[in-house]
C-alpha positions as CSV (number, residue, x, y, z in Angstrom):
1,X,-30.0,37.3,-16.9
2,X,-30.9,34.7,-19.6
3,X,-31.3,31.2,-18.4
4,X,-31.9,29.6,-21.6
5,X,-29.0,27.9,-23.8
6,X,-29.6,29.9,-26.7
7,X,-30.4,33.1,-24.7
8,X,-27.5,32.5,-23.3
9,X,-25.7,32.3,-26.4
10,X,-27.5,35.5,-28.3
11,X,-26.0,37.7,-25.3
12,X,-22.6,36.8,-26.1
13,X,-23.0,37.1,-29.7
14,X,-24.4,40.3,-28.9
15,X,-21.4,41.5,-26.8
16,X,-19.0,40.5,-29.7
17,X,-20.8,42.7,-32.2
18,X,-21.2,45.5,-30.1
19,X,-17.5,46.1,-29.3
20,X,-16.9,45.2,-32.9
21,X,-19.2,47.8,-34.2
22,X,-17.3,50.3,-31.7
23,X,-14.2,49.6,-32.9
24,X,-15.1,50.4,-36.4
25,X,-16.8,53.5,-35.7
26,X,-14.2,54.7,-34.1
27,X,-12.2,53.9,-36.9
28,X,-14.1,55.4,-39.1
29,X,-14.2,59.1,-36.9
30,X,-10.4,59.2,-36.9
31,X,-9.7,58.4,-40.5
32,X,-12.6,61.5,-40.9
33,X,-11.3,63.7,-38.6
34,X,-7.7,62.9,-40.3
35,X,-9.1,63.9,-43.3
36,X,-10.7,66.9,-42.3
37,X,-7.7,67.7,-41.1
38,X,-6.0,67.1,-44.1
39,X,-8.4,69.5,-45.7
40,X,-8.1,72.3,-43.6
41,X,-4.2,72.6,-43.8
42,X,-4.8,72.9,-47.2
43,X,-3.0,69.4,-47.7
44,X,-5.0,67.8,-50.7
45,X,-2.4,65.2,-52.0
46,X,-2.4,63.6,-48.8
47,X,-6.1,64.2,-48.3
48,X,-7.1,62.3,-51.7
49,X,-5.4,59.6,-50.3
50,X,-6.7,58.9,-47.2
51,X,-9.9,59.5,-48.9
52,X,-9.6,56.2,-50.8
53,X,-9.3,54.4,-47.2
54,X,-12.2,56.9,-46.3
55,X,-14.4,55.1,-49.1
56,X,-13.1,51.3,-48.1
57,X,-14.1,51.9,-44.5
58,X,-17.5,53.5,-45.2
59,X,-17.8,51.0,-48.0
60,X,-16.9,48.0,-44.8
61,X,-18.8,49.5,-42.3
62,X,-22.1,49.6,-44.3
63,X,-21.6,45.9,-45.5
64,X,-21.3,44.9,-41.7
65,X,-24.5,46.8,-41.4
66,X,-22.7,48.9,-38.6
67,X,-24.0,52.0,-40.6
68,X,-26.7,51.8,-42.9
69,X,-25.7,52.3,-46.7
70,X,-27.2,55.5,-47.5
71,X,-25.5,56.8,-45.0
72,X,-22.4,55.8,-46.2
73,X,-23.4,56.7,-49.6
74,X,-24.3,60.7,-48.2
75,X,-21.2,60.6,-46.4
76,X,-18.5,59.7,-49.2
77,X,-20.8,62.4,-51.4
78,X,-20.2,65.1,-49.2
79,X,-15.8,63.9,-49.0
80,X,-16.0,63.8,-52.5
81,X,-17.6,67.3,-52.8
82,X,-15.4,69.1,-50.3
83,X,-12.1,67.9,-51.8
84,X,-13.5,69.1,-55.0
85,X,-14.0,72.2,-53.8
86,X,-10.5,72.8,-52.2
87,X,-8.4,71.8,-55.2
């Protein structure tokens, strides 16, 4: 355990960001998986539009630095394409 003040404080802040870097990766997976979803039932309307709250959560999470950018850059490429190719 840390003994020092601001040890003591870096743990905490620590604790914060972990469970708030949890909560908006798991977010992020069920707005994908929705999608995906979407996708596979062959319902693209609905699909395009979660994929705009796909984008602002990828676009969120990578400005937290909960994902790295690129990542969220490959990832909204590869939404993009497969909605592309299903309609």
């Amino acid at each position: 355990m840390p003994r020092r003040k601001s040890s003591i404080k870096r743990t905490r802040a620590d604790k914060k960001k972990h469970y708030r870097n949890l909560k908006v990766k798991r977010q992020l997976k069920d707005t994908l998986k929705k999608f995906q979803a979407l996708l596979s039932a062959k319902n693209v309307t609905e699909a395009k539009k979660l994929l705009q709250k796909a984008f602002s959560q990828l676009d969120k999470a990578a400005k937290k630095e909960v994902i790295h950018p690129r990542t969220a850059d490959r990832k909204k490429s590869r939404l993009a394409l497969r909605i592309s190719k299903t309609a």
